[in-house]
N, C-alpha and C positions, 0 to 999 in steps of 0.2 A: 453486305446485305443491308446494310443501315443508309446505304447511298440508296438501293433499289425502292425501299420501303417508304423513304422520305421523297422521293420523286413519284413514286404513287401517289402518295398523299396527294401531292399540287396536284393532280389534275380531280384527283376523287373529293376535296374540300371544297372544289367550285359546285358539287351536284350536292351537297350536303350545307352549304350554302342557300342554295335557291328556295330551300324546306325553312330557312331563316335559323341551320345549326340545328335543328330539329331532331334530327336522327343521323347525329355524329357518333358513332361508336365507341363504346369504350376500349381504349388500346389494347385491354388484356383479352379484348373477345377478338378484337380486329388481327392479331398475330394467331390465335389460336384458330380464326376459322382462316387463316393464310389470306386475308382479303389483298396482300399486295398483288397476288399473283391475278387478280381480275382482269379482265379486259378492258381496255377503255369503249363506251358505246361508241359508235359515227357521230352521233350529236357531240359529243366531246373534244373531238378530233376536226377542229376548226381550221382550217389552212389560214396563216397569214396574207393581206390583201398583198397585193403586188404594189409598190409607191412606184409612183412613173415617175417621178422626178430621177429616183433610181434608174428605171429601164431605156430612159430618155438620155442619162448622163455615160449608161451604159450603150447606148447606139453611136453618140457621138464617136465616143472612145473607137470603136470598132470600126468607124469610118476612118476616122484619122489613121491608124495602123493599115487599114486598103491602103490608102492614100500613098503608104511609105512604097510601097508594091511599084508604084509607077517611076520610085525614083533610083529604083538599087539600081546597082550595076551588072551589069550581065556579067557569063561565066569568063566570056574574053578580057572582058575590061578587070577583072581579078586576075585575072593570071596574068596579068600586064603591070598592074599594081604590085603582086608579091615578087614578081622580076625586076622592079625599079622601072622598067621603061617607060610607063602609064605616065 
């Protein structure tokens, strides 16, 4: 419970923040009116930008694994391998 309660916090101390601390609760009201259980609003709920150097580093990747596609060995050429005769 002490996990849930401190993981609210973080996102409830950025809107309590903006007020400059203003109207931070005190924690014996803030357990008593259960404010963990709130919702976070949409404006809260910020998506992370996407870094392309990531999505760029990830494209290559998935290129190069196509790439391998062209060089395996067909079903023949394995079963000619695990018989020795390949």
């Amino acid at each position: 419970m002490l996990t849930l309660i401190l993981g609210t916090l973080i996102w409830q101390q950025k809107g309590w923040a903006k007020e400059g601390n203003k109207y931070v609760p005190y924690f014996e009201r803030y357990l008593k009116r259960r404010k963990w259980e709130d919702e976070p609003l949409e404006t809260q709920a910020v998506p992370r930008p996407i870094d392309d150097r990531l999505s760029q580093a990830t494209s290559r990747k998935i290129a190069e694994i196509n790439s391998y596609a062209d060089k395996r060995p067909s079903a023949d050429e394995l079963a000619k391998l695990r018989k020795g005769t390949g």
